[in-house]
C-alpha positions, 0 to 999 in steps of 0.5 A: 725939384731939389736935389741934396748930395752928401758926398766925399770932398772932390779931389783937385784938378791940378791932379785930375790927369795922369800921364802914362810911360808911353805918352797918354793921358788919363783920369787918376784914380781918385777923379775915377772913384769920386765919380763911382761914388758919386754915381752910387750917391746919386743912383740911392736918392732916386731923383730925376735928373735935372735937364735944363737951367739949375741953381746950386749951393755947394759946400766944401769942408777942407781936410785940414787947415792947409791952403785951399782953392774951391775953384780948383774942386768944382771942375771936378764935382760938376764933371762927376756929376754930369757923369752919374746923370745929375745934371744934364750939362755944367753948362746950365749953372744959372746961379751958384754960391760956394762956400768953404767951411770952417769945419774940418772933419777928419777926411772933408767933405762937400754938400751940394744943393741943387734946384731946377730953374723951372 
């Protein structure tokens, strides 16, 4: 099975958790609404998730031509997709490829492709 998500740029990890006046921890907002859309993405391709090992192939397209760490992306994009049912854990990444575009569309973007390791 192959799974290919069309899906807005992953924000950063250095920014993923927030601390509140009182001491607490939590998810910032736009880790929140990544993982909303991701799920909506998800939920409108109508795919079964995957359950075991996986090779994936992710695309990210930079906003602007600034400084830009993938590593700092992924975290983000696999936790959201283990959220939305996608996968079933990070964990069984097998065998994956990044890769940052040149192309700077005008709010970025990520392209993922996923296949099940039968």
């Amino acid at each position: 099975m192959r799974i290919r998500l069309v899906l807005p740029l992953p924000p950063s990890v250095n920014r993923i958790y927030k601390r509140s006046r009182s001491g607490g921890v939590y998810l910032d907002k736009k880790v929140r609404d990544f993982r909303d859309t991701v799920a909506a993405v998800a939920a409108s391709a109508g795919f079964h998730p995957i359950q075991g090992r996986f090779r994936a192939r992710i695309t990210l397209y930079p906003a602007s031509n600034r400084k830009f760490d993938g590593d700092n992306r992924e975290k983000a994009l696999w936790d959201a997709l283990e959220k939305a049912g996608v996968i079933d854990n990070d964990l069984n990444n097998f065998d994956c490829h990044r890769i940052v575009s040149e192309v700077r569309p005008p709010n970025g973007g990520c392209i993922v492709e996923l296949e099940e390791i039968l």
